[in-house]
N, C-alpha and C positions, 0 to 999 in steps of 0.2 A: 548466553545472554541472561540480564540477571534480571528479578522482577521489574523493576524501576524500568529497565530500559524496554522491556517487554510492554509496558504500560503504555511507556509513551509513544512505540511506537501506534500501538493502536488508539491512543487516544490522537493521531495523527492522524491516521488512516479515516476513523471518525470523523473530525473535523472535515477534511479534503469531500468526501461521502456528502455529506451532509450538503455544503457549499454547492458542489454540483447537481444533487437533484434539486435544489432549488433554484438553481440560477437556468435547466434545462429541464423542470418538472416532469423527473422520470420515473417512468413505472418501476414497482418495486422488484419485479424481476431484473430490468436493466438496472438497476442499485445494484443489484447481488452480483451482476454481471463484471458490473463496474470494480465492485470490491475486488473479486479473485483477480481480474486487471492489476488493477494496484497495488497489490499483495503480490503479483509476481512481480512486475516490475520494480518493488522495494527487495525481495528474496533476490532478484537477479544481480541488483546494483551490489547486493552486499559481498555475493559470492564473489562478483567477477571484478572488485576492488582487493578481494584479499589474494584472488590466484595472477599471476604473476606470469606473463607468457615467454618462454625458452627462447629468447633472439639471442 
């Protein structure tokens, strides 16, 4: 992944973050919470788009 797309994904990540402790005014630890969340579930979608399952 190269800088640029590196950026944006967390300037994504960001964004999403932001929107939801505001719109659920969550404490800063449910924030962090929330990040690792979405940070896997982004890490998941990427892997399991490029692997390919044996049928």
């Amino acid at each position: 992944m190269d800088a640029q797309n590196k950026l944006r994904v967390r300037v994504r990540l960001a964004d999403r973050l932001r929107d939801i402790a505001k719109r659920k005014r969550k404490q800063p630890v449910d924030v962090i919470h929330l990040a690792l969340e979405l940070y896997a579930d982004s890490e998941d979608e990427k892997y399991f788009s490029k692997v390919k399952p044996n049928v």
